[in-house]
C-alpha atoms as one frame of an Amber mdcrd trajectory, in Angstrom:
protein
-148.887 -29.331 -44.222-151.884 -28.448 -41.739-152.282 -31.226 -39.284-156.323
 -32.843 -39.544-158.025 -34.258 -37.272-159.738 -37.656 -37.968-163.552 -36.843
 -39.841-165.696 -40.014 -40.434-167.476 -37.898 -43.238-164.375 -36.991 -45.315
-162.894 -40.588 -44.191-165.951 -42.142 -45.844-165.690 -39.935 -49.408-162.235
 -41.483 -50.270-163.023 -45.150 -48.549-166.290 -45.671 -50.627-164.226 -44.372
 -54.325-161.183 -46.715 -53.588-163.317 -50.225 -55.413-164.791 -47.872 -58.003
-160.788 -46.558 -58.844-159.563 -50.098 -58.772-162.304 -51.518 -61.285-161.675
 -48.689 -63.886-157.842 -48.674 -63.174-157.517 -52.644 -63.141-160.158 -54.421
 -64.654-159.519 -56.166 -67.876-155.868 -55.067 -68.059-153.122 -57.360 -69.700
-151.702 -59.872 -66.833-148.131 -58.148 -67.528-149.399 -54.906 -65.873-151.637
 -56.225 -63.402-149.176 -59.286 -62.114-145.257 -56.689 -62.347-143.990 -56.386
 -59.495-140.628 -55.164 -57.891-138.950 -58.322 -57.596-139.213 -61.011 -54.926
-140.892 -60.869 -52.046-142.809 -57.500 -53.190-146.604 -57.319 -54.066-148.497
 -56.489 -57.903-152.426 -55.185 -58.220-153.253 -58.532 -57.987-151.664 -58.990
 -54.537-152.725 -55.937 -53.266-156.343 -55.880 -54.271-156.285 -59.426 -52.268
-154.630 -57.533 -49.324-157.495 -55.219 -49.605-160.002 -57.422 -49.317-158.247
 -59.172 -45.850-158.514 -55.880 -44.253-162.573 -55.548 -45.147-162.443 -59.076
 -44.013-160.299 -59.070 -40.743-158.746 -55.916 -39.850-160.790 -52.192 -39.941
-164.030 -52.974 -39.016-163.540 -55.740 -37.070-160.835 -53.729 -35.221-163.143
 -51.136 -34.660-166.317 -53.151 -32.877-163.245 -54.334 -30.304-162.760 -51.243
 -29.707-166.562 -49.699 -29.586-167.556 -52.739 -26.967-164.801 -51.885 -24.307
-165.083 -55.209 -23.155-162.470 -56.295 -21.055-159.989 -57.850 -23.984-159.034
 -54.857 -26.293-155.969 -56.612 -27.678-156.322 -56.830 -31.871-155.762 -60.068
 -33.321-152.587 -60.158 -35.162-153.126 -59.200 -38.749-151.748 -61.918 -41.348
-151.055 -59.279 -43.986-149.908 -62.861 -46.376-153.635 -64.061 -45.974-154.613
 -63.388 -49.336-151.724 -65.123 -50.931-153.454 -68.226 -49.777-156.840 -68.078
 -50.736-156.621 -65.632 -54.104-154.272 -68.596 -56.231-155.685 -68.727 -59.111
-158.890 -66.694 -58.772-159.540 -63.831 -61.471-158.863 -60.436 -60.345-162.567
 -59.199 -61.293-163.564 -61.103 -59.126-161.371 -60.105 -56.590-162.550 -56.517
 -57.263-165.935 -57.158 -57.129-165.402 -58.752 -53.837-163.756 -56.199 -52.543
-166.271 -53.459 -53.988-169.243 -55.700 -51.937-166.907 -55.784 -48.308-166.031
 -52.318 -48.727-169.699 -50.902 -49.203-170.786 -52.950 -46.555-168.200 -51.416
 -44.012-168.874 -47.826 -45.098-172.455 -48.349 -44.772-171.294 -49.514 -40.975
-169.065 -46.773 -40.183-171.268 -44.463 -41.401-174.103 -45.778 -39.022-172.323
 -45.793 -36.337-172.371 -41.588 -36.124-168.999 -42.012 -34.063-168.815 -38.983
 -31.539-165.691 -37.336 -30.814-165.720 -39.469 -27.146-166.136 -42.715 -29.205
-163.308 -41.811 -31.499-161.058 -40.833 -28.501-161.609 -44.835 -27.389-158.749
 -47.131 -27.451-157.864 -50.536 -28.322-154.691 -52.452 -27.985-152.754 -53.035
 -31.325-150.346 -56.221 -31.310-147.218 -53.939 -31.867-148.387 -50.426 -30.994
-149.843 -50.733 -27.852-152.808 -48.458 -27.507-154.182 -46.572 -30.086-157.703
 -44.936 -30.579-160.662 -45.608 -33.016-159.550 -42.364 -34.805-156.290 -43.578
 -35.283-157.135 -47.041 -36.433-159.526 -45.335 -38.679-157.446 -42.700 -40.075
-154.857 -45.037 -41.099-157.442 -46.965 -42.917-157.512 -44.525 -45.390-153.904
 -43.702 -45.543-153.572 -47.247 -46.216-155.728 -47.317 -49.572-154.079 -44.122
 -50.576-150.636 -45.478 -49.925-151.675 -49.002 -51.558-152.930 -47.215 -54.681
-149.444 -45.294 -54.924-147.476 -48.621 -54.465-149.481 -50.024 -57.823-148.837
 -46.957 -59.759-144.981 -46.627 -58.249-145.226 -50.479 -59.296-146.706 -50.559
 -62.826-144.758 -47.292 -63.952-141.508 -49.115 -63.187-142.237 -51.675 -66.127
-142.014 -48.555 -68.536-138.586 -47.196 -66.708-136.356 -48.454 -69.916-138.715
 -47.635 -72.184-139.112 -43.938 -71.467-135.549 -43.034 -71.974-134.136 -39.658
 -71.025-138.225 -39.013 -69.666-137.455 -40.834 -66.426-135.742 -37.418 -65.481
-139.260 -35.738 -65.157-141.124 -39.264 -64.366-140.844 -39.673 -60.209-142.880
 -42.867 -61.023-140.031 -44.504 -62.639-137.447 -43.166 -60.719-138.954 -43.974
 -56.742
């Protein structure tokens, strides 16, 4: 595959569908589908959707002004990636999902009006574990990270079905992975 360099444009097409996917995908769905999981210690839709809206809340955009003000302190805050596990108890996952739709639109409409230049995106902050990385980076990876998330709850769901589909789980990498 063709390596790609970092486009706010194309990063803001798959950002701003993610809430839209999750409300037709999730939304109203039996419990059993939306709460499976892999076992202990692993996340559901529910979980993840929470997860979601912790990095609207404290990780992408916020990580992004730190690095866009060059102050002197360019050192992240450590991410709690467990946050939501704490204040979602209990809450319905609609309106989890329309949370997360209202965060999410607001931080497109942000990244999109900052009209990063290629010097801005080539600025660096300093990530808890990786050291230095650069706005393009941390937003790249932002999208990676609702594609992969949106794999994990299909990989996840599927796998309640594994049994079920017999000699299909042959063909079905979704029940096999």
């Amino acid at each position: 595959m063709e390596a790609v360099a970092f486009d706010p444009v194309e990063a803001c097409a798959i950002l701003e569908r993610t809430p839209a996917i999750l409300r037709a995908w999730l939304a109203d769905l039996p419990d059993a589908w939306v709460r499976a999981d892999e076992g202990p210690d692993t996340w559901n839709a529910f979980d993840v959707v929470g997860h979601l809206i912790d990095g609207e809340e404290t990780d992408w955009i916020p990580r992004a002004r730190i690095i866009l003000a060059q102050g002197v302190e360019r050192r992240f805050t450590p991410y709690d990636r467990f946050r939501h596990e704490r204040l979602n108890a209990g809450r319905p996952l609609g309106e989890l999902i329309d949370r997360f739709a209202a965060l999410r639109g607001d931080n497109v409409a942000t990244l999109r009006g900052w009209n990063l230049t290629r010097a801005q995106l080539a600025l660096t902050g300093e990530h808890p574990e990786f050291g230095a990385v650069t706005l393009s980076q941390l937003l790249a990876a932002w999208v990676a990270h609702d594609l992969d998330h949106v794999m994990q709850m299909a990989r996840v769901m599927g796998k309640r079905y594994t049994a079920a589909a017999g000699p299909w789980v042959a063909y079905l990498r979704v029940l096999r992975s």
